[in-house]
KETOR-471656 format. One record per atom (N, C-alpha, C): residue in three letters; x, y, z. Coordinates in steps of 0.001 Angstrom, whole numbers, plus 500000, padded with zeros to 6 digits. Atoms other than C-alpha are relative to their C-alpha. Layout:
<pts>
ALAXYZ;...
</pts>
This chain:
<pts>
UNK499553501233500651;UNK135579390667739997;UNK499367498805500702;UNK500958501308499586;UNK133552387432740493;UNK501335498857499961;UNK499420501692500267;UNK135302384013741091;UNK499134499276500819;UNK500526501232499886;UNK134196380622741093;UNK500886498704501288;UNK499030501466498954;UNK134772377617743935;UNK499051498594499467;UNK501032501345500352;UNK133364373959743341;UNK500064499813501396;UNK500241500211498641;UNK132187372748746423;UNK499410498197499871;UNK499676501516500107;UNK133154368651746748;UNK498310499274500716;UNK500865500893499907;UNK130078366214747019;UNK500324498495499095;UNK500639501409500382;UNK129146362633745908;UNK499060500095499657;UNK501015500047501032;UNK126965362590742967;UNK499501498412499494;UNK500284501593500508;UNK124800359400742333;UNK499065500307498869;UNK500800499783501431;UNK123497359549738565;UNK499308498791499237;UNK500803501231500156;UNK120609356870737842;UNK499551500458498032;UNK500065500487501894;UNK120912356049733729;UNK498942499198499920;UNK501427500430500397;UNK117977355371732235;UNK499545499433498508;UNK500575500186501494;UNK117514353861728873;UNK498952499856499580;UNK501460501109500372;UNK114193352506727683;UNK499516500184498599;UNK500810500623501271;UNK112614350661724600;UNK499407499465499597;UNK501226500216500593;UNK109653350665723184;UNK499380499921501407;UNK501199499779499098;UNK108074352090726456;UNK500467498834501018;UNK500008501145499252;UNK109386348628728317;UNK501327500120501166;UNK498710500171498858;UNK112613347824730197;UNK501245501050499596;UNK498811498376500053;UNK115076350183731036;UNK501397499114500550;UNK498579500424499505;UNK118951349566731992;UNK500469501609500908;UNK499571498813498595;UNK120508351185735238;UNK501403500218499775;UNK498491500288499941;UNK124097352245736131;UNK500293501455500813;UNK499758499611498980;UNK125352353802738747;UNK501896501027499699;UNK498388499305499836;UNK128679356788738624;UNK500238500802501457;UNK499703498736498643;UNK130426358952741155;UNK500847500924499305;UNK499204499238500288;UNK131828362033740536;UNK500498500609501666;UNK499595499158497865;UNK133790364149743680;UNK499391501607499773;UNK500611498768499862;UNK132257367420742544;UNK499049500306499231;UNK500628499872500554;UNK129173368838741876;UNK499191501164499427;UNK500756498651500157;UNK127759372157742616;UNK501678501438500171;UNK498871498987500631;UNK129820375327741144;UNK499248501443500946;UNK501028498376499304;UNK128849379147742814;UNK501247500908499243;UNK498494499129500824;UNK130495381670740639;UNK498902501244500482;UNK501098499527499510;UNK128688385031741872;UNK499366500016501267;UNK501127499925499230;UNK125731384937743229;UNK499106498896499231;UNK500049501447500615;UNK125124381792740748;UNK499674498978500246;UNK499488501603499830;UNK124727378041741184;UNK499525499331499219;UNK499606501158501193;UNK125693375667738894;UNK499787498261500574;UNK499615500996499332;UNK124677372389739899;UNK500178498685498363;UNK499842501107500996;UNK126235369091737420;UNK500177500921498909;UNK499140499485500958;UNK127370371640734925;UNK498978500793499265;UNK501618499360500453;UNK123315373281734143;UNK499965501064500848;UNK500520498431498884;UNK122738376910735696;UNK498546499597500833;UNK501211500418498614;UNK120400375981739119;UNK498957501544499569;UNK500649498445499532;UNK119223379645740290;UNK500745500513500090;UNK499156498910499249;UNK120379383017741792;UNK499884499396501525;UNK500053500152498573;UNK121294382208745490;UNK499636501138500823;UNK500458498890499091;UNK119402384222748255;UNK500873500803500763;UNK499051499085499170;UNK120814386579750520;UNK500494499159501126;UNK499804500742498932;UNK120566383704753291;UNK501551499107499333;UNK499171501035500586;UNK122474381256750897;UNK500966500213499806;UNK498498499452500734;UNK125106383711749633;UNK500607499787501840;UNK498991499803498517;UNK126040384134754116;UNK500752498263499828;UNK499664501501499860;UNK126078379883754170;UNK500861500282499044;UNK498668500971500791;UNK128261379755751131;UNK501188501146500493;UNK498704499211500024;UNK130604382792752139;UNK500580499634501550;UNK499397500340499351;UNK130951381505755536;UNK500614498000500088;UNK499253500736500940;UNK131296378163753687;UNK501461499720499623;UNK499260499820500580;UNK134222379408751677;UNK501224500463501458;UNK499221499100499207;UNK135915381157754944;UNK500159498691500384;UNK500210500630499720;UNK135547377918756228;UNK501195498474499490;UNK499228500555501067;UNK137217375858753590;UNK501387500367500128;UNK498592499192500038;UNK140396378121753887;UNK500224499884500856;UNK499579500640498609;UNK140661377196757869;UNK500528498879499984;UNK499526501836500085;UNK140237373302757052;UNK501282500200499186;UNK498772500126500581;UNK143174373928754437;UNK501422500722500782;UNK498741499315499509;UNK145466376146756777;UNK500507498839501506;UNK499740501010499066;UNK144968373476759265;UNK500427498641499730;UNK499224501460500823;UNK146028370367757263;UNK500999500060499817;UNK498724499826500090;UNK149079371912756453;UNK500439499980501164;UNK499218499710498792;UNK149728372534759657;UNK500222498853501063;UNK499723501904499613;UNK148872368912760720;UNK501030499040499201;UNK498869500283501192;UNK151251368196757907;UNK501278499893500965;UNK498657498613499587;UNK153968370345759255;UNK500458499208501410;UNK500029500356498715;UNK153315368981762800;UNK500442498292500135;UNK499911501368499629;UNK153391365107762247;UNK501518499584499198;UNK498579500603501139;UNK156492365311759387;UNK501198499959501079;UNK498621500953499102;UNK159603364793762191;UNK499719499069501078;UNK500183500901498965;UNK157759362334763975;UNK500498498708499545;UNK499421501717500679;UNK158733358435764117;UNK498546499111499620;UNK501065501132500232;UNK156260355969762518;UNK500904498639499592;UNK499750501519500179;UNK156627352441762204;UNK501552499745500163;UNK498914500502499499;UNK160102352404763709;UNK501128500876499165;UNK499153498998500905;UNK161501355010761020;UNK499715501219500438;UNK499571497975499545;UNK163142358276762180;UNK500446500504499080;UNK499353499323500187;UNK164526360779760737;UNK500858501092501257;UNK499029499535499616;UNK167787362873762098;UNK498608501161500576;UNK500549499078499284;UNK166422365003765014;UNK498322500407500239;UNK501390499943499545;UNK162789363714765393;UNK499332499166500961;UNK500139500816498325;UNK161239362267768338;UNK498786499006499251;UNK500923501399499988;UNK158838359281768642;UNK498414500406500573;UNK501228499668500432;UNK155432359416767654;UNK499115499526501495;UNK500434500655498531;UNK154573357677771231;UNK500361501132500902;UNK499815498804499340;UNK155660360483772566;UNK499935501515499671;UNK500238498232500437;UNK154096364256772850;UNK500748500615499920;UNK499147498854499639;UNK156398367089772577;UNK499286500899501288;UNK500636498755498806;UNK155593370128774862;UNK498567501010499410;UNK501121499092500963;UNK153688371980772402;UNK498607499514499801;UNK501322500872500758;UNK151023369144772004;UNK499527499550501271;UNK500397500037498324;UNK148518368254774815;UNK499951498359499939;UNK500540500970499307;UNK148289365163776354;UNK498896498982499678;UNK501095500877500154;UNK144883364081774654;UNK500058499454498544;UNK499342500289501406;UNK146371363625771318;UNK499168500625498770;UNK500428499547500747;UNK144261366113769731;UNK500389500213498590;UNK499504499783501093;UNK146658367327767378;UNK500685499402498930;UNK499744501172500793;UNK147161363954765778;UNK499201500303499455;UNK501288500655500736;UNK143554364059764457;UNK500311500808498459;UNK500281499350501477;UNK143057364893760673;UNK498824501118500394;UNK501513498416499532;UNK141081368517761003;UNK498373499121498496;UNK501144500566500703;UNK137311367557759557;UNK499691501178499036;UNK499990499438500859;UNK136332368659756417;UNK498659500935500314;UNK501316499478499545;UNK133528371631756435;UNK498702499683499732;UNK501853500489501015;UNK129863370711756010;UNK499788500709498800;UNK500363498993501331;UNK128751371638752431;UNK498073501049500252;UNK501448499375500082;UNK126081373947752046;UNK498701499367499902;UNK501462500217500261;UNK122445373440752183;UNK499288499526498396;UNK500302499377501455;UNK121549374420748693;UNK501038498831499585;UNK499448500629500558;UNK124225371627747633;UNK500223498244500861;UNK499613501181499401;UNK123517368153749052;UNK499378499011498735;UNK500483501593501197;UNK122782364684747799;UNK498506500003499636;UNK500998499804500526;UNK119384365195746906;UNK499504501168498954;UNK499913498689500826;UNK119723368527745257;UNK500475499669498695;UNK498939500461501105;UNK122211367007742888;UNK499945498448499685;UNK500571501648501032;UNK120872363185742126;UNK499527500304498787;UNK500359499940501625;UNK120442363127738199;UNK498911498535500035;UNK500463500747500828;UNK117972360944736386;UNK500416500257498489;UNK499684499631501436;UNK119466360458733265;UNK498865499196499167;UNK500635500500500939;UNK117040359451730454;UNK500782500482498689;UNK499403499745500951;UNK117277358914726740;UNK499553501280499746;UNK500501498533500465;UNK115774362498725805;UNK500175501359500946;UNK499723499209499168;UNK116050364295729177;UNK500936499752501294;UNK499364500204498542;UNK117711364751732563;UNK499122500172501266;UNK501105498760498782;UNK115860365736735758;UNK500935499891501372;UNK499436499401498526;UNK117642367166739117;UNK499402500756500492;UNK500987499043499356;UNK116529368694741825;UNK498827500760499565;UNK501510499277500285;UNK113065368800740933;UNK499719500681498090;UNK500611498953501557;UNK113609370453737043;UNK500696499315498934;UNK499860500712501211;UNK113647368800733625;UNK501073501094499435;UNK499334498789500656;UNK116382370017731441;UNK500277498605498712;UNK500289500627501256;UNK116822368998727727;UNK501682500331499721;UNK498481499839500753;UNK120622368874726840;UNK500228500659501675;UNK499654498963498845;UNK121867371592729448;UNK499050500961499791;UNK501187498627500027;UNK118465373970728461;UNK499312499324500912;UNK501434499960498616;UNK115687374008731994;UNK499372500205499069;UNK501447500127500930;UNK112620372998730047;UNK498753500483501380;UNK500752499659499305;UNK110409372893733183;UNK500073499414501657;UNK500180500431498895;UNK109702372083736741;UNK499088498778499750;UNK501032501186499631;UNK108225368791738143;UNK498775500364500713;UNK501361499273499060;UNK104291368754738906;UNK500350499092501283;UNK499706500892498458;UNK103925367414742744;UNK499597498662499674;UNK500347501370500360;UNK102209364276740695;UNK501167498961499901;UNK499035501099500673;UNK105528363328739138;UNK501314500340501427;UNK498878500054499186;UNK107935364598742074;UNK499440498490501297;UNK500393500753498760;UNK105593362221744547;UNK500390498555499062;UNK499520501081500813;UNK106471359056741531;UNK501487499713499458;UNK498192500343500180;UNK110216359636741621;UNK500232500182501780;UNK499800500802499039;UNK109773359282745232;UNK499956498736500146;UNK500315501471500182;UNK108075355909745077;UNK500904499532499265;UNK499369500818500828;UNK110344355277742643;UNK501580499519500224;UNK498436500281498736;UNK113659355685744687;UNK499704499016500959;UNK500192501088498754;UNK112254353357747222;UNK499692498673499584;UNK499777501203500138;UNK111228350591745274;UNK501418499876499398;UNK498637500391500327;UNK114583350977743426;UNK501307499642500911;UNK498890500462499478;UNK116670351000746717;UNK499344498170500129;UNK500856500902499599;UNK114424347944747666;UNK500826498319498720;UNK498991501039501287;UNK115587346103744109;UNK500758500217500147;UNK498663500079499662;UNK119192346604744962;UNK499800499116501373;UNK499746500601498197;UNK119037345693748327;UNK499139498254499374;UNK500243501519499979;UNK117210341895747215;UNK500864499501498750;UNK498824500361500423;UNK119470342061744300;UNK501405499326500399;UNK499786500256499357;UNK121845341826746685;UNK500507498831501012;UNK500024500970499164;UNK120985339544749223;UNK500013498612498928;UNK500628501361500704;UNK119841336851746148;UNK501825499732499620;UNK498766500121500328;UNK123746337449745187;UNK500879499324500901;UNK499034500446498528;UNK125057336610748861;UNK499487498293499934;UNK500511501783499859;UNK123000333432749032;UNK500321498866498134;UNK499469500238500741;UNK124253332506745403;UNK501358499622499981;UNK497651499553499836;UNK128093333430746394;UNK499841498321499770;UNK499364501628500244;UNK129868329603745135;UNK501011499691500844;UNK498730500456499203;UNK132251330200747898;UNK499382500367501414;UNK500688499627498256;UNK132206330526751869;UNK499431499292500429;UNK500138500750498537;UNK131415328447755056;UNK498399499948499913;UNK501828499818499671;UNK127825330078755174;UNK499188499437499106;UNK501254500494501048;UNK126543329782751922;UNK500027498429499472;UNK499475501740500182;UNK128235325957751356;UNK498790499974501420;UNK500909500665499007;UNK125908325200754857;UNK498847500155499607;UNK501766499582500536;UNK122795326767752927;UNK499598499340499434;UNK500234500837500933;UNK123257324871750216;UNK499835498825500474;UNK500301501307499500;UNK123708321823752283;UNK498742499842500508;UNK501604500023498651;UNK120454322482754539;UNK499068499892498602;UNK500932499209500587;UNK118529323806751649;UNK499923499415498011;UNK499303500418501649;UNK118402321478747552;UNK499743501264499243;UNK499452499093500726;UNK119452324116744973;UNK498749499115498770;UNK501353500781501235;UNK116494324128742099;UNK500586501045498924;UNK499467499407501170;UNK116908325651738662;UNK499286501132500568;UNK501003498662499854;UNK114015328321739698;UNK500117500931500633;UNK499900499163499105;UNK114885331377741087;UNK499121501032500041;UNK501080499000499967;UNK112587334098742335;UNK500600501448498721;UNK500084499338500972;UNK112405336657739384;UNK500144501563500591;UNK500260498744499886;UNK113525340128740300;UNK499709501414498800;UNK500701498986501036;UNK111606342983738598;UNK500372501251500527;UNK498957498962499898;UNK113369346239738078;UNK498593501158500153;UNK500952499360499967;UNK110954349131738802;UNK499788500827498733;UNK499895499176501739;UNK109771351719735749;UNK500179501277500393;UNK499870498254499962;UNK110794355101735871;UNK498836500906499523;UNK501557499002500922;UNK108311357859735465;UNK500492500209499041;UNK499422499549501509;UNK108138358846731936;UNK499885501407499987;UNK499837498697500115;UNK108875362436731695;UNK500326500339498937;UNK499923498810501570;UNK110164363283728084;UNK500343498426499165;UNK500179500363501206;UNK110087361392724729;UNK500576500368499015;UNK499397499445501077;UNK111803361295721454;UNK498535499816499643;UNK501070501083501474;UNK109637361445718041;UNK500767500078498957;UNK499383500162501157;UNK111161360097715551;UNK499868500542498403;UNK500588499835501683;UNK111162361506711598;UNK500430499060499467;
</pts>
């Protein structure tokens, strides 16, 4: 019997419109999960990836063993902090959060929230960044048409959705800054404005172009 786990990430999905070949519109989501392993499977954004290797299946099964520690240990940090005092509120027969019991050491370890497990290899933020366009998608490296894998990227077009992530963080980031020095409120930017006369003309930011990878044709 096979079962399935999702395995929690931060998905950043870059929307892509464009018309008549020219300017495109961006937009930015998050989801909390992304890549699925049902099997020997992986599902990444809701499209069948590959079969996972023999290496990949150990990472995700000691993964999964992994996962079931961090959760037996939360409860138990649960369990451990519920008759303590916070903010001046007790409950009947619980001691003060300023103070350890016997059971707990000295360095206040067993305050900490247990850390969540690293996700797999095979499932990080680059694996799972979407380009959404109007006709296609592309992740990790492979075009897909609806949820059908049409094809892999040549190294021409994977090396132009590099360049193309970098001028795009690049336009955010002066996006940005042109927004901070705009702000109509605040100490800083009121002294900018004073130092500095305010003109109608502002420098023109230009959005980068996405590679073109797939096409409607219209009947």
């Amino acid at each position: 019997m096979y079962f399935c786990i999702t395995i929690p990430l931060f998905l950043i999905i870059l929307v892509v419109s464009s018309f008549n070949g020219g300017d495109a519109r961006f937009g930015h989501q998050h989801r909390s999960f992304t890549c699925v392993v049902t099997g020997d499977v992986l599902f990444i954004n809701g499209v069948k990836d590959r079969i996972l290797s023999a290496k990949e299946l150990e990472e995700y099964n000691n993964y999964t063993a992994d996962v079931h520690d961090y959760n037996v240990k939360v409860k138990e940090h649960f369990q451990q902090n519920s008759n303590r005092c916070f903010y001046g509120s007790c409950c009947y027969g619980c001691v003060n959060a300023a103070q350890p019991t016997k059971n707990q050491s000295n360095t206040g370890q067993n305050n900490q929230m247990p850390q969540y497990p690293q996700t797999p290899s095979f499932c990080n933020p680059e694996n799972v960044k979407i380009y959404k366009f109007d006709a296609c998608q592309v992740q990790n490296d492979k075009v897909y048409v609806g949820l059908q894998y049409a094809r892999d990227l040549t190294l021409l077009e994977i090396e132009k959705f590099q360049v193309y992530d970098r001028d795009l963080k690049e336009f955010w980031e002066n996006v940005t800054a042109t927004n901070q020095q705009q702000a109509p409120y605040g100490t800083q930017n009121w002294q900018v404005h004073k130092q500095a006369p305010i003109t109608d003309q502002q420098p023109t930011l230009q959005m980068p172009t996405p590679p073109n990878i797939c096409n409607f044709i219209y009947v």
